[in-house]
C-alpha positions in Angstrom: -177.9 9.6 -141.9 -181.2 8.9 -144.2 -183.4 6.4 -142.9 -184.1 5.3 -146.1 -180.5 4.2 -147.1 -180.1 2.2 -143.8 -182.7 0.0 -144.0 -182.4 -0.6 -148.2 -181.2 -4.5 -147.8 -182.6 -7.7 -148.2 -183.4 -8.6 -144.6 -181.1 -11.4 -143.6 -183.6 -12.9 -141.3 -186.2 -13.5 -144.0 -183.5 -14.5 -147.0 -183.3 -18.0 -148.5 -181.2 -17.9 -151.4 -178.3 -20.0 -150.9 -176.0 -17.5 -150.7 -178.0 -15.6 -148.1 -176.4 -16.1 -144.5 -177.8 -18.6 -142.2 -180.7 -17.3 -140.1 -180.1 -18.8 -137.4 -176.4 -17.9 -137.2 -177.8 -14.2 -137.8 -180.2 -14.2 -134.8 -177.3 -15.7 -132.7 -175.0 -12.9 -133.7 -177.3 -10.1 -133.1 -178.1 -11.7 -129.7 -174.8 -11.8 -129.0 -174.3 -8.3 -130.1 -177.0 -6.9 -128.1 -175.4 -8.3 -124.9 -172.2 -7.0 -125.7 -174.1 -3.7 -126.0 -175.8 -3.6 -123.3 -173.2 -4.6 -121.0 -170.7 -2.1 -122.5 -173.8 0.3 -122.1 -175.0 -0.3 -118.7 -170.9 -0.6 -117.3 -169.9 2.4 -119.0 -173.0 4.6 -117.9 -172.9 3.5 -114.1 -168.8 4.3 -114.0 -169.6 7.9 -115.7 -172.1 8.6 -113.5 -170.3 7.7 -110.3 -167.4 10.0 -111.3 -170.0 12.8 -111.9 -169.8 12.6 -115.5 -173.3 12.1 -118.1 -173.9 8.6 -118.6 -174.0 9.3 -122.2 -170.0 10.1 -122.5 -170.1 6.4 -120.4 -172.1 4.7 -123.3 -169.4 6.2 -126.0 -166.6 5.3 -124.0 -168.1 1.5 -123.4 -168.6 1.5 -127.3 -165.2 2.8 -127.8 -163.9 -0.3 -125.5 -165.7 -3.1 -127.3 -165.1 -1.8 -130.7 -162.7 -1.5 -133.2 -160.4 0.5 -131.3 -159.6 -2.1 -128.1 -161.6 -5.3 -128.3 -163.1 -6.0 -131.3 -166.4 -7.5 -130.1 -168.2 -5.0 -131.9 -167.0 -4.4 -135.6 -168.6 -3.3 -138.8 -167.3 -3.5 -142.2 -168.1 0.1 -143.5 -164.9 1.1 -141.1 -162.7 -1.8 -142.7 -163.2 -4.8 -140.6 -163.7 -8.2 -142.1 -165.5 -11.0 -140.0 -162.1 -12.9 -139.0 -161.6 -9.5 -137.0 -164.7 -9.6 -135.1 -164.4 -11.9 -131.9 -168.3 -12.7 -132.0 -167.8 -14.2 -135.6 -164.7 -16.2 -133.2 -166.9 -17.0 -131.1 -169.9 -18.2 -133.0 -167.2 -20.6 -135.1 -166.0 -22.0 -131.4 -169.3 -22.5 -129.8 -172.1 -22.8 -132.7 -170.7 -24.8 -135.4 -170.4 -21.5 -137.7 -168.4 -22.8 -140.4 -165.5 -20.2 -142.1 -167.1 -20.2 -145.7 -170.3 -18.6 -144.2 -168.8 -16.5 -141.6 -168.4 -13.7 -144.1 -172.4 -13.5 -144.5 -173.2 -13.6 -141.0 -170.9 -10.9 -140.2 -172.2 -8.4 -143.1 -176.2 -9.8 -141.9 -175.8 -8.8 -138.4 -173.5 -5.6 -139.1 -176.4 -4.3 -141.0 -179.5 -5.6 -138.8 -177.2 -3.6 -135.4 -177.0 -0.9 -137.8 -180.6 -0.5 -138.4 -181.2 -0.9 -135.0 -178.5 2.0 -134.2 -180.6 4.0 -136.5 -184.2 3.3 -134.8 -182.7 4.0 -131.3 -181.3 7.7 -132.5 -185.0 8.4 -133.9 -186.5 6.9 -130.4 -184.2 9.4 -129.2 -185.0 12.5 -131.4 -188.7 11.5 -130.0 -188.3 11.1 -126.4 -186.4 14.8 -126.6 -189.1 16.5 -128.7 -192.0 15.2 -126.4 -189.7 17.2 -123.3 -189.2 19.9 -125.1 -192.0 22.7 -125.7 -192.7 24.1 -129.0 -193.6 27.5 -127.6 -190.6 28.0 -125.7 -188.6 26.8 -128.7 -190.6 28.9 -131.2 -190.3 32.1 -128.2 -186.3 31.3 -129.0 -186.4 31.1 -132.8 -184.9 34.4 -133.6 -181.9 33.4 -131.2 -181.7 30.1 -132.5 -181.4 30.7 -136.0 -178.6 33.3 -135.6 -176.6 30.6 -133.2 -177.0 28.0 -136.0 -176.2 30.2 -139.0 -173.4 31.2 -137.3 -172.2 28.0 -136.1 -172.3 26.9 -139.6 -171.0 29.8 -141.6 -167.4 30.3 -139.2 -166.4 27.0 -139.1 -166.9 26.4 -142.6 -165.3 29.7 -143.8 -162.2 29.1 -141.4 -162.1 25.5 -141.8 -162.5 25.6 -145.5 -160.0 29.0 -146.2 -157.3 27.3 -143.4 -156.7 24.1 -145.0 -156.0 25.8 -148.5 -153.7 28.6 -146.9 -151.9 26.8 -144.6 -151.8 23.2 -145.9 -152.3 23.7 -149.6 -155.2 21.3 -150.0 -157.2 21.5 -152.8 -160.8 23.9 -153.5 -163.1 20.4 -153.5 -161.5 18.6 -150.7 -161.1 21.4 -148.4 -164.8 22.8 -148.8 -165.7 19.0 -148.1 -163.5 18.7 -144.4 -165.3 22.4 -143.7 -168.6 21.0 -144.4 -167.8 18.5 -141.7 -166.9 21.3 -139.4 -170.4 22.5 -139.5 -172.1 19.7 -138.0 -173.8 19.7 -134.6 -175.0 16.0 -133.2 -178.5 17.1 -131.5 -178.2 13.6 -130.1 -175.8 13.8 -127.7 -176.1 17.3 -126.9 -179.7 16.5 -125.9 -179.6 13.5 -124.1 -176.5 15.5 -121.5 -178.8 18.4 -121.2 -181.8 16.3 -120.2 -179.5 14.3 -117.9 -178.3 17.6 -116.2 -181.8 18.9 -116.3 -181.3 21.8 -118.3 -182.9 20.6 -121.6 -185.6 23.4 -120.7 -183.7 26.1 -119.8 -183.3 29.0 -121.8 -180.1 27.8 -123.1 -181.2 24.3 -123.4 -183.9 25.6 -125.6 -181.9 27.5 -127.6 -179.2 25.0 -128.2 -181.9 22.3 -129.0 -183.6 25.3 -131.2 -180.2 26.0 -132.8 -179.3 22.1 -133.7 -182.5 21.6 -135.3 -182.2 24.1 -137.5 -178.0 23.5 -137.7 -179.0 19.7 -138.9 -181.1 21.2 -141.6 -178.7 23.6 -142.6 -176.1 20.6 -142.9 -178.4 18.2 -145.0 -178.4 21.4 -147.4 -174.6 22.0 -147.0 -173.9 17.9 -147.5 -175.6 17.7 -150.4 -174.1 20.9 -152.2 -170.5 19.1 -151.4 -171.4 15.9 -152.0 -172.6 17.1 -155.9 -169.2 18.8 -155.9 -167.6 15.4 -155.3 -169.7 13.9 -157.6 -169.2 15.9 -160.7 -167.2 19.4 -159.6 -170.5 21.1 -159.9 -173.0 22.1 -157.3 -176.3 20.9 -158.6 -178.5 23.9 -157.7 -182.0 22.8 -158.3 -181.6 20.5 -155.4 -179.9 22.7 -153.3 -183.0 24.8 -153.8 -185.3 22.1 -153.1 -183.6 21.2 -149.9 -184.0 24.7 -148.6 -187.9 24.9 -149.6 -188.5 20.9 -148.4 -186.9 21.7 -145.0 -189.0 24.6 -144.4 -192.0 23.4 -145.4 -191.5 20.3 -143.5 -191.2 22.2 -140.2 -194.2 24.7 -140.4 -196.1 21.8 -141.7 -195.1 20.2 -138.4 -195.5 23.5 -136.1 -199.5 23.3 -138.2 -200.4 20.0 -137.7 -199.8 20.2 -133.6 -202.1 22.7 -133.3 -204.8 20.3 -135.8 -203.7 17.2 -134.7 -203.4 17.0 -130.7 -207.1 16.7 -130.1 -207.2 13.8 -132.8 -204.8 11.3 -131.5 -206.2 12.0 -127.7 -209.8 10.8 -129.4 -207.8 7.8 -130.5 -206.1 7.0 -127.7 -209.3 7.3 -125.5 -211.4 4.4 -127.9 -208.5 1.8 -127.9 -208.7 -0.6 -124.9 -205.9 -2.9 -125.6 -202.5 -2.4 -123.8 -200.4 0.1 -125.9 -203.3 2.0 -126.5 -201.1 5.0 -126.1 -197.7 4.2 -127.0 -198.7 2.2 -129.9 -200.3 5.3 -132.1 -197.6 7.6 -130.7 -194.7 5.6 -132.4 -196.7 5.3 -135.2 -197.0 8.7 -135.7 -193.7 9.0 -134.9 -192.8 6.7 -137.9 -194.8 8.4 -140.5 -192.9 11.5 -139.6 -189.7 10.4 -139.6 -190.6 8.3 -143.4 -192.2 11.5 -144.7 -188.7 13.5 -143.5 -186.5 10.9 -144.9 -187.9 10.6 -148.4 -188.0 14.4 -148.6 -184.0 13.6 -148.6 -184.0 15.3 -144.8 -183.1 13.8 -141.4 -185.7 11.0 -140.3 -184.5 11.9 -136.7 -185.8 15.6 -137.9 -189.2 13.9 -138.5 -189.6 12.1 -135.1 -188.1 15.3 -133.5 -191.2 17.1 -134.9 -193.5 14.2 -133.6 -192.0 14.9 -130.2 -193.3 18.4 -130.6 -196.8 18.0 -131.7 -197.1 15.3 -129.3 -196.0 17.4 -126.4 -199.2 19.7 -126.8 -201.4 17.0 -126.1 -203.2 16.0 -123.2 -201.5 12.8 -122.6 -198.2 14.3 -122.8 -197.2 13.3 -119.2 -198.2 9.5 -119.4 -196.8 9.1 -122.7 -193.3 10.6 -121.6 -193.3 7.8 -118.6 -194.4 4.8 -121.4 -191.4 6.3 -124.1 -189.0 5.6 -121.5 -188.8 1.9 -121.0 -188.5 1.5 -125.2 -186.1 4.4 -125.0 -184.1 2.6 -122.5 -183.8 -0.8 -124.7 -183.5 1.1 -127.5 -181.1 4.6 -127.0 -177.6 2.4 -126.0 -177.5 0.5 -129.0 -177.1 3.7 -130.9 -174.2 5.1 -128.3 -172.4 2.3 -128.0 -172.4 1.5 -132.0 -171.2 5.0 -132.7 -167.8 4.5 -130.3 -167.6 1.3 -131.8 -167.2 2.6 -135.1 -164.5 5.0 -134.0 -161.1 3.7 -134.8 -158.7 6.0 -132.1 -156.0 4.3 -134.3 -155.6 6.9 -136.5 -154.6 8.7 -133.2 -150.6 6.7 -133.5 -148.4 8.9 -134.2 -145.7 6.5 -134.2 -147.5 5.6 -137.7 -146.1 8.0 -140.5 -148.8 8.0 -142.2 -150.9 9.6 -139.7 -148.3 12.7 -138.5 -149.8 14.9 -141.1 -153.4 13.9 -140.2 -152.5 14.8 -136.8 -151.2 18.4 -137.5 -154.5 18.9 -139.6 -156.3 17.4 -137.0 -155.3 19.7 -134.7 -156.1 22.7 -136.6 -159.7 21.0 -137.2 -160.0 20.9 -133.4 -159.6 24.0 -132.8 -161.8 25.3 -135.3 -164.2 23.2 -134.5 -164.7 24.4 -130.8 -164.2 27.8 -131.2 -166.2 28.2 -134.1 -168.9 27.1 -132.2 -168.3 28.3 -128.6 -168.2 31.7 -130.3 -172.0 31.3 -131.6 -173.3 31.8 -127.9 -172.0 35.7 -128.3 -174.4 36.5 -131.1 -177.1 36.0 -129.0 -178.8 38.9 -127.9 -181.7 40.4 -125.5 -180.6 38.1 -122.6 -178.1 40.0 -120.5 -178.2 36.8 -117.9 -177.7 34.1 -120.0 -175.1 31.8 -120.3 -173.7 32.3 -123.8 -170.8 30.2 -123.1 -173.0 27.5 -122.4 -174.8 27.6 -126.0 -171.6 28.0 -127.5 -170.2 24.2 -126.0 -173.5 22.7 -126.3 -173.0 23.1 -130.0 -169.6 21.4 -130.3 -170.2 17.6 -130.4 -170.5 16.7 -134.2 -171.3 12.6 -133.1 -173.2 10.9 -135.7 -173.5 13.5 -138.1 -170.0 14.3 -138.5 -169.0 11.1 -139.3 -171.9 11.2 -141.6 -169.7 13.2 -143.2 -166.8 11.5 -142.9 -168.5 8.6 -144.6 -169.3 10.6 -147.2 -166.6 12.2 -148.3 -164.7 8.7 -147.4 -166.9 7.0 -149.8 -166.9 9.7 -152.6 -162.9 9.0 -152.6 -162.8 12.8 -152.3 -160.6 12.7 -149.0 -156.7 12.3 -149.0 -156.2 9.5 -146.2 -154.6 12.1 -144.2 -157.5 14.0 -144.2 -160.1 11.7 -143.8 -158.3 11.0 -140.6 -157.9 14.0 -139.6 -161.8 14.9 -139.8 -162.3 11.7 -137.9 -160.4 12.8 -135.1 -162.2 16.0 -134.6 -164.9 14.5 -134.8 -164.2 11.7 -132.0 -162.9 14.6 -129.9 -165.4 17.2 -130.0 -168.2 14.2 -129.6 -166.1 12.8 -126.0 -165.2 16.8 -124.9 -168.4 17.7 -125.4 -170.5 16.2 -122.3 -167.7 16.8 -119.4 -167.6 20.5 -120.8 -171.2 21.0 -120.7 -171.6 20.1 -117.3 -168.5 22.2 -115.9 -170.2 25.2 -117.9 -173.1 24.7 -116.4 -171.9 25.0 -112.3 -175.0 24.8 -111.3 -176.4 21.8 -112.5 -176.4 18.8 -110.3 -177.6 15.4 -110.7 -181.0 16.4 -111.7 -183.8 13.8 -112.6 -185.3 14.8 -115.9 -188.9 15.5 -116.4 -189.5 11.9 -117.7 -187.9 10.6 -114.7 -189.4 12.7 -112.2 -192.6 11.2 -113.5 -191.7 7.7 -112.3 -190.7 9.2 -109.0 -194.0 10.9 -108.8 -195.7 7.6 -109.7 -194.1 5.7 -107.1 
């Protein structure tokens, strides 16, 4: 998911070629788009969390509902959906005098605008999460957290990888690409559930966050080696080697600059007197870090993660938590909803033939995929009372990043259909189990306010 890929279009708003799509037809499908979002968002979140459930499984389930699996209000053409499929396009032709020759450009403008959007909410995200979390408790977990995420990667890829060639005689390239996929944890959505169940500082929280960070750099690495494998059917090991030394540096640079940086941006902060005198710098910084990640060829989230984290050491920590939220809040949904919207459960018929041996894979991926991860929370060690089981199912959701993957290997043309199905399933199931399971493995979690939101209540 590279920040810098997303956003490398010609902005529809701002074209005038002829060809370009109409601006105002652009603004008027992203308006609409946003209140299909929101809606599905804000519906969604308040039924989840009524039947004790995370709002966040809620905001998947509302994107699944208005996307390409049920509705089609939400559609985007990376998944195969063309603009006379997308009831908003219908709708803008009905109501707005949107003509049928330049439907197609609206539909591809606002896909992309919704996407980039998407991409900024998941790094306002990343942000919000690093500036509750506490870089000494995750550095006091380190040690743990690197042996749940090298683990976590190394089973599922061996047995994912080994499994497909035994048992379903899949070839050495495609194989190793579907295990890649299997080692993917979504920090996202395991974050926002733990901050929702106020356990994101726990001991396990920390070492699940601890472990994902480190699990998302250890999957940039493994993406790249497969995707140069389905490039070429070679593994381009310069790069691979540069990935390893980038990611490194990038996060001790990170760890080194809160302790040089905190007192700065307070000194800032205090000589501004116009409103966002705090925020303002904060999402700056956040920026910078998550452009400098990006064009390093890791994660952007990765960079605003880090911002979180140097941030959190400063003084101001607590009243810039409360003034993340409201931006968090306009901001987070769109990427939850746009990620169920973009799940076909289609390739879930079996009555379609074509999708019988993707479901028998698929099924194998599954398991796998859970208990290749459930089983990291037993090599963690020195804590007799902790809840390994706990680590082990926060790790499971793969979300965004797997289909990352999926995309990938989709693209590179790599993937028998069968299989890309297959890995799409796992990944739609291991992103929905995911939430309900943390919160049953967690028994004693209630419906805890997290520390941002126990800041309003303090306020008020």
């Amino acid at each position: 998911m590279q920040f810098l890929d997303v956003i490398n279009f010609s902005f529809p708003l701002l074209a005038s070629t002829p060809e370009a799509a109409d601006s105002s037809m652009v603004l008027a499908a992203v308006l609409l788009s946003l209140v299909v979002i929101y809606f599905a968002s804000k519906v969604g979140g308040e039924l989840s969390n009524r039947i004790g459930l995370p709002p966040v499984l809620g905001e998947l389930v509302g994107g699944v509902v208005v996307g390409v699996s049920v509705l089609h209000l939400l559609v985007f053409p990376e998944g195969g959906a063309d603009s006379s499929s997308s009831l908003i396009m219908v709708f803008l032709q009905t109501t707005a005098g949107l003509t049928p020759e330049a439907t197609p450009q609206v539909f591809a403008a606002q896909s992309e605008v919704i996407s980039v959007l998407s991409e900024l909410g998941v790094i306002i995200l990343l942000f919000e999460i690093g500036l509750e979390s506490n870089l000494k408790d995750l550095m006091a977990v380190g040690i743990q957290a690197t042996i749940v995420a090298v683990v976590g990667v190394a089973v599922p890829f061996a047995a994912g990888t080994v499994g497909l060639m035994t048992l379903f005689g899949i070839s050495a390239v495609p194989a190793i690409f579907a295990g890649a996929a299997l080692t993917a944890t979504s920090i996202g959505i395991t974050s926002k559930v733990l901050a929702e169940i106020g356990k994101l500082n726990s001991k396990e929280g920390q070492i699940i966050l601890g472990a994902a960070v480190i699990d998302d750099v250890l999957g940039i690495i493994v993406l790249a080696v497969v995707a140069s494998l389905a490039k070429d059917g070679a593994v381009d090991v310069g790069k691979v080697i540069y990935l390893i030394i980038s990611a490194t540096a990038f996060l001790l640079g990170a760890i080194v600059l809160g302790n040089v940086f905190n007192k700065t941006f307070v000194a800032i902060a205090n000589q501004l007197k116009t409103r966002g005198e705090l925020v303002i710098p904060a999402f700056i910084f956040a920026f910078v870090m998550a452009y400098l990640a990006a064009i390093i060829q890791l994660e952007a989230i990765l960079g605003a993660f880090a911002a979180g984290l140097v941030l959190e050491e400063t003084d101001k920590r607590k009243e810039l938590q409360k003034q993340v939220i409201p931006v968090a809040d306009l901001m987070v949904p769109i990427f939850f909803v746009t990620v169920g919207a973009k799940t076909d459960l289609g390739v879930l018929n079996p009555a379609i033939p074509s999708n019988r041996e993707g479901l028998i894979m698929a099924i194998f991926l599954i398991t796998v995929a859970i208990i290749g991860k459930v089983i990291t929370g037993l090599s963690v060690f020195g804590q007799p009372q902790i809840n390994r089981l706990a680590i082990g199912v926060g790790m499971i959701p793969r979300g965004e990043v797997g289909l990352v993957f999926a995309g990938v290997g989709a693209a590179s043309g790599v993937l028998s259909k069968s299989l890309g199905a297959a890995i799409i399933m796992m990944v739609i199931l291991t992103t929905f189990l995911a939430p309900p399971l943390l919160r049953f493995v967690f028994p004693d979690s209630q419906k805890v306010a997290t520390d941002s939101e126990q800041l309003i209540q303090d306020e008020s």
